[in-house]
N, C-alpha and C positions, 0 to 999 in steps of 0.2 A: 348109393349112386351107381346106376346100369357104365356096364363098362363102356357107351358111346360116350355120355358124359366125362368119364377119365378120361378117355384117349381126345375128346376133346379140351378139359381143361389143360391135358399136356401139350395140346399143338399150341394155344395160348400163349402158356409159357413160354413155349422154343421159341417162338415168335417174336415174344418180351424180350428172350435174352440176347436173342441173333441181334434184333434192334441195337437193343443198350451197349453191347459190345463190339458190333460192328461187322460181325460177321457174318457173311451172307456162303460162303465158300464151306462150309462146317455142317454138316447132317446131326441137326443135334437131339441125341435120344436119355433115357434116364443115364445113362451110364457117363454121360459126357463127362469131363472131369472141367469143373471151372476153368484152374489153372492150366495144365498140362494139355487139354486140348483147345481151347480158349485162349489160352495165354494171357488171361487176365490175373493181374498182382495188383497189390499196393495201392493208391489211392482210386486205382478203377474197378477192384475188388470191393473197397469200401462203397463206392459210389454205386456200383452192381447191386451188395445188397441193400442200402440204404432205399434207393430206385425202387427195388423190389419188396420190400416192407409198405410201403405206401401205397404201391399198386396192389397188395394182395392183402394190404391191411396183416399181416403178419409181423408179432411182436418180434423183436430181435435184442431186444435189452439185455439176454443173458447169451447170446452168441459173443462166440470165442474167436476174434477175425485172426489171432495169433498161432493160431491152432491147424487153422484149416487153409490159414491163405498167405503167402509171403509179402513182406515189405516190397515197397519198389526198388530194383533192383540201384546197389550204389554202394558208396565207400564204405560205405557206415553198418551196411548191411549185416545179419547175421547169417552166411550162407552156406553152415555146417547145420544149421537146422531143418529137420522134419518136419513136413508140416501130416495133417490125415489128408487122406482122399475126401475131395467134395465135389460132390455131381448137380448135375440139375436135379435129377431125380431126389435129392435131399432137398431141394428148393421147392420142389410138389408135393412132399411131405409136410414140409412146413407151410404149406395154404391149408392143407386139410385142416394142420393143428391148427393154423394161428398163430404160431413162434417159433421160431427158430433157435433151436439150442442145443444141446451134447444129447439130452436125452430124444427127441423126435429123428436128428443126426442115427444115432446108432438104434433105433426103432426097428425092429423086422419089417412092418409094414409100408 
């Protein structure tokens, strides 16, 4: 794939994601961080990548949403937990693959 092709299938994406979550205020590049710049959690996290499994045809059966992305925030919550960094740019990984999971997640490429 010629690198116009990437840097377009990436404006796609930003584009998908600014939609789904609503922000139009955010320059979003591979680095974005879902949560921490996004501020998306919890069941809009889920709905984010659900959304985006469909749209990109990308498997997600073995993604770990406990891992990478926090509960909605509340009483109940577990809020001494870590979650990993996850970017868009993990999210454009996962089109190439097809799925989304720990290993495409921490993938060099």
């Amino acid at each position: 794939m010629s690198n116009t092709e990437n840097e377009n299938r990436f404006e796609e994406l930003a584009s998908f994601v600014a939609q789904q979550v609503g922000r139009y205020d955010v320059s979003i590049t591979r680095a974005t961080l879902i949560e921490d710049d996004l501020g998306v959690a919890g069941g809009d996290a889920d709905d984010l990548i659900v959304a985006f499994s469909k749209r990109y045809n990308v498997d997600i059966a073995d993604f770990n949403f406990a891992k990478y992305l926090y509960d909605e925030p509340g009483i109940f919550s577990l809020e001494n937990r870590i979650v990993k960094p996850f970017t868009v740019g993990h999210l454009e990984k996962a089109i190439i693959a097809a799925r989304l999971d720990d290993e495409v997640i921490n993938s060099r490429e």
